[in-house]
Structures are given as C-alpha cells and as structure tokens.
C-alpha atoms as an extended CHARMM CRD file, in Angstrom:
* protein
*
        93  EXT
         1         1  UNK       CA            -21.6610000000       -0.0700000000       58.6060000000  PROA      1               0.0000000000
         2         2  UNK       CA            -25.3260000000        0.5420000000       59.9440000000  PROA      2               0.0000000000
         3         3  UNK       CA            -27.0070000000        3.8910000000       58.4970000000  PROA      3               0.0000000000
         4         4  UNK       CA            -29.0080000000        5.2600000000       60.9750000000  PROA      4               0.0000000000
         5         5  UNK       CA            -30.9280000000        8.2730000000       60.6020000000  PROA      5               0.0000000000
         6         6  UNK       CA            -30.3180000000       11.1220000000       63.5200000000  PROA      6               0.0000000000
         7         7  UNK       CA            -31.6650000000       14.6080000000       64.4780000000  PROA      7               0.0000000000
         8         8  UNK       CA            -29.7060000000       18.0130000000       63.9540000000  PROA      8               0.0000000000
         9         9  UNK       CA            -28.6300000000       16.7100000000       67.6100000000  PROA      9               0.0000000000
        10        10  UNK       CA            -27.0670000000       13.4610000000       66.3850000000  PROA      10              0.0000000000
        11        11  UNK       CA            -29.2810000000       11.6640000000       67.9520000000  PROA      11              0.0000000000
        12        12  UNK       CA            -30.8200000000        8.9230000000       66.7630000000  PROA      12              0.0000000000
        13        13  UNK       CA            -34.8570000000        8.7500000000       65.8190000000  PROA      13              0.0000000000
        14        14  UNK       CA            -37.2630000000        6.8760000000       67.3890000000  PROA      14              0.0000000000
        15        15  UNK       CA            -39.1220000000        4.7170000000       65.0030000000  PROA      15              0.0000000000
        16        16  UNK       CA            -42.8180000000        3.5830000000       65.1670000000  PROA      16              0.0000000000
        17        17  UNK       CA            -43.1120000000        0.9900000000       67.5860000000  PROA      17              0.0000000000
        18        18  UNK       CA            -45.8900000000       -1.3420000000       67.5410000000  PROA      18              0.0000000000
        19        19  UNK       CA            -47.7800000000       -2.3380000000       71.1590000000  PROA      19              0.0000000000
        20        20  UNK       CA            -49.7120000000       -4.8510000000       69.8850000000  PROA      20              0.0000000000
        21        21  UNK       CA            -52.4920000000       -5.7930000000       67.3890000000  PROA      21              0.0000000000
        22        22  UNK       CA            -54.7180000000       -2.4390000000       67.7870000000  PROA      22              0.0000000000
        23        23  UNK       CA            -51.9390000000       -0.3680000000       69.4570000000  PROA      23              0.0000000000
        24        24  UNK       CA            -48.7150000000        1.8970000000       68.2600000000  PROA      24              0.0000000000
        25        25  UNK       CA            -46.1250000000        4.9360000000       69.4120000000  PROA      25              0.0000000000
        26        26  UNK       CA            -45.2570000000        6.6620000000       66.7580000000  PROA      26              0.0000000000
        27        27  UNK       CA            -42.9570000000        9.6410000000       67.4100000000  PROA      27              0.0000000000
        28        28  UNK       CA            -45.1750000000       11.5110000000       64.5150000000  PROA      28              0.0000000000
        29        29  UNK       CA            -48.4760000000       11.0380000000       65.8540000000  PROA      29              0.0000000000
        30        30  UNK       CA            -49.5440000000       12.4900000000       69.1740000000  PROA      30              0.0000000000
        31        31  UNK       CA            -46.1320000000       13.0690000000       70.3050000000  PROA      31              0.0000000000
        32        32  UNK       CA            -45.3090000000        9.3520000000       70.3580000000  PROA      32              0.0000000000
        33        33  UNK       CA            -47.7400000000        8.6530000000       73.1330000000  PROA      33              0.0000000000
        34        34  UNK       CA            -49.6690000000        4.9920000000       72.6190000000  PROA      34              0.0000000000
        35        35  UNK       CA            -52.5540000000        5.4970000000       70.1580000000  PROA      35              0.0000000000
        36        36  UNK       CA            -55.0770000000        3.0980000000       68.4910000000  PROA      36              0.0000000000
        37        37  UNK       CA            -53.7140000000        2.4090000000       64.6360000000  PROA      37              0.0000000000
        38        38  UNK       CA            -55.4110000000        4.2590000000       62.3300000000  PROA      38              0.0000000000
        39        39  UNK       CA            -56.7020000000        7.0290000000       64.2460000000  PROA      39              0.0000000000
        40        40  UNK       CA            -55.2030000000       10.3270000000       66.9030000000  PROA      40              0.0000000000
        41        41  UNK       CA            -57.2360000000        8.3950000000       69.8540000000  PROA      41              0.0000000000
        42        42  UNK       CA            -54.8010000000        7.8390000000       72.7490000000  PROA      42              0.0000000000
        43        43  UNK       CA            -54.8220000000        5.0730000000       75.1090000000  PROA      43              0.0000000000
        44        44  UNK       CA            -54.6490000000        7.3610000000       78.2190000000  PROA      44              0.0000000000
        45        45  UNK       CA            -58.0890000000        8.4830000000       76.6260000000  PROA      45              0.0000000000
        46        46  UNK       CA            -60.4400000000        5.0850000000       76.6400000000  PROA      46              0.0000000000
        47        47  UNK       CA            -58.6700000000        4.0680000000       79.7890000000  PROA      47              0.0000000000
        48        48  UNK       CA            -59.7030000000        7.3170000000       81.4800000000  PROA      48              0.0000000000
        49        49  UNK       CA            -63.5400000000        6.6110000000       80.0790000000  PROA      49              0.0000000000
        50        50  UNK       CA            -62.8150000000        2.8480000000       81.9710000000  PROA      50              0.0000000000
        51        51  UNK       CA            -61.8590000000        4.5690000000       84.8970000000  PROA      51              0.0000000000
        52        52  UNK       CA            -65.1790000000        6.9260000000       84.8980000000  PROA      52              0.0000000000
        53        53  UNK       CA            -67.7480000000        3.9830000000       84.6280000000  PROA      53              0.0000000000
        54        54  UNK       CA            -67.9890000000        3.7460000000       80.6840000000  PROA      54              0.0000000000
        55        55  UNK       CA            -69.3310000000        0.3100000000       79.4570000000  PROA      55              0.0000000000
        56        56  UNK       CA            -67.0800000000       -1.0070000000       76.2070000000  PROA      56              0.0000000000
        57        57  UNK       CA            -70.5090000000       -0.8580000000       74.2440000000  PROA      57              0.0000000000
        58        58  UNK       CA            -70.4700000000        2.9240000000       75.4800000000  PROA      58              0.0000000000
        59        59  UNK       CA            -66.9000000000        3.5810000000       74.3860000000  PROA      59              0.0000000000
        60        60  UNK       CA            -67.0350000000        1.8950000000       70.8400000000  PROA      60              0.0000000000
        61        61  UNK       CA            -69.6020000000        4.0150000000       70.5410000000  PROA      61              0.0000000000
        62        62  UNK       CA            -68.5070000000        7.4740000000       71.4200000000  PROA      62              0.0000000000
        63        63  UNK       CA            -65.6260000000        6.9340000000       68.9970000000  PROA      63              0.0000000000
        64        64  UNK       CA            -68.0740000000        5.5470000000       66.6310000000  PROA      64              0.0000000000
        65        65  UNK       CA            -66.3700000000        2.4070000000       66.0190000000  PROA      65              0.0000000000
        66        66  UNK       CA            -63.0220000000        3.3100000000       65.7640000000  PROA      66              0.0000000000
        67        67  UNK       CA            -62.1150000000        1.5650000000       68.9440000000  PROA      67              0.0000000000
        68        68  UNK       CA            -63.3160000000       -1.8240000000       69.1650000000  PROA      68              0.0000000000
        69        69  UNK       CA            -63.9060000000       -4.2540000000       72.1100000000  PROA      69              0.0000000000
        70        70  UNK       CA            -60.7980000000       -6.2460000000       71.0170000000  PROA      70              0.0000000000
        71        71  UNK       CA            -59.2200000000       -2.6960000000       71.0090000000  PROA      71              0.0000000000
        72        72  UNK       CA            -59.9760000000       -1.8220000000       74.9870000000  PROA      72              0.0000000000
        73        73  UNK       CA            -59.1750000000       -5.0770000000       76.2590000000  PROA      73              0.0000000000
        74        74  UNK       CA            -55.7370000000       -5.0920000000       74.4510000000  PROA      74              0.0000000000
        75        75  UNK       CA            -55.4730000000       -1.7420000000       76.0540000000  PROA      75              0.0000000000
        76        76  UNK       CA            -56.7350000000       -3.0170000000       79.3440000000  PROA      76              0.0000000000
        77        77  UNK       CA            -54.0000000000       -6.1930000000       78.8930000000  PROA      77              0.0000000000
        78        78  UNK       CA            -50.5330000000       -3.2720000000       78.2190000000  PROA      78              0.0000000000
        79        79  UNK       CA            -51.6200000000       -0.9010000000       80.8770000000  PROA      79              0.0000000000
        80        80  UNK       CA            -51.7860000000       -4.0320000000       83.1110000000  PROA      80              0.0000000000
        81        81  UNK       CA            -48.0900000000       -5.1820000000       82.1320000000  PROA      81              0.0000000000
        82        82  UNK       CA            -47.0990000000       -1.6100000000       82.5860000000  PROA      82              0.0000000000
        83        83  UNK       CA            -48.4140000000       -1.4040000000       86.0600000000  PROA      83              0.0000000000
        84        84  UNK       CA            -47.6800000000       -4.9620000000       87.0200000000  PROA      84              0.0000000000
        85        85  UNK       CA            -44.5040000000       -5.8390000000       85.1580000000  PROA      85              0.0000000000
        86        86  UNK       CA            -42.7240000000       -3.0380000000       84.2770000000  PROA      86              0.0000000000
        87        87  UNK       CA            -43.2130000000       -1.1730000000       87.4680000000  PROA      87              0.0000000000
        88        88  UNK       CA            -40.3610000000       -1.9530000000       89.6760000000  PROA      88              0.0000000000
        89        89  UNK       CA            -42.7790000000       -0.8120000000       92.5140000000  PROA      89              0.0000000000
        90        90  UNK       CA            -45.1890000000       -3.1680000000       91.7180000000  PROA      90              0.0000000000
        91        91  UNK       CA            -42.3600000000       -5.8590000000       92.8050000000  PROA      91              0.0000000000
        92        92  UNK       CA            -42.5650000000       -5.1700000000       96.7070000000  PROA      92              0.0000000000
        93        93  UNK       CA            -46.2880000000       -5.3350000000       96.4880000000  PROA      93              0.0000000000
C-alpha cells in the first residue's frame, strides 16, 4: 500500500514540482505560484518587467543577480508552452 500524506481534509498534498532548470511551485513558498529556486521572486513578476520594456541586463539587475539571463528566457520558454500548448484556445488560433 502507497502512504500518502493528506490534509485534515483527506486530501492529498501537493508536492514541490519542478518547471525546469531555474523554475519551481512549491505549495510552501508563495502560495505554490511558479518562483525562481532559491529565492520568493515569482515568474508573473520578471514577465511583467518583460512586458513593461525591461532589458534582461535591466532585470538581472534589479534583482541583483538572483535572476539570471538563462533564468528569463526559461521563463520566457514555460509561459510560451502555457499560452501556446496548454491553452486549449490557443488551438483555434
């Protein structure tokens, strides 16, 4: 038999899921939204700075380093899949 931790609700816990090399959602940090390992910074965050004309030299350096280039552009890559593969909408586009 399986032993699976659950909640007072029975049901069971989400575990730390990893996104990719620079990425994670873990249920304990920042509510499980996608943040950079390592750090509280969220993804929603350095895509927002993308979307408002930041350079990546610009980002990496308002978080002084703890987002790096390889960091955005693996950002840039899941928010693509999300949009473009996961997105059932995306399919009658």
């Amino acid at each position: 038999m399986m032993n699976v931790r659950t909640t007072r609700n029975n049901v069971p816990n989400k575990q730390r899921k990893l996104l990719g090399r620079y990425i994670v959602a873990d249920p304990k940090i920042c509510h499980g939204k996608p943040t950079f390992i390592g750090t509280r910074i969220m993804v929603f965050q350095i895509l927002n700075q993308l979307k408002s004309g930041n350079s990546w030299d610009a980002i990496v350096a308002d978080w002084r380093g703890s987002v790096s280039k390889e960091a955005i552009a693996e950002a840039i890559m899941l928010a693509k899949q999300y949009v473009i593969d996961d997105n059932p909408t995306s399919k009658l586009v």
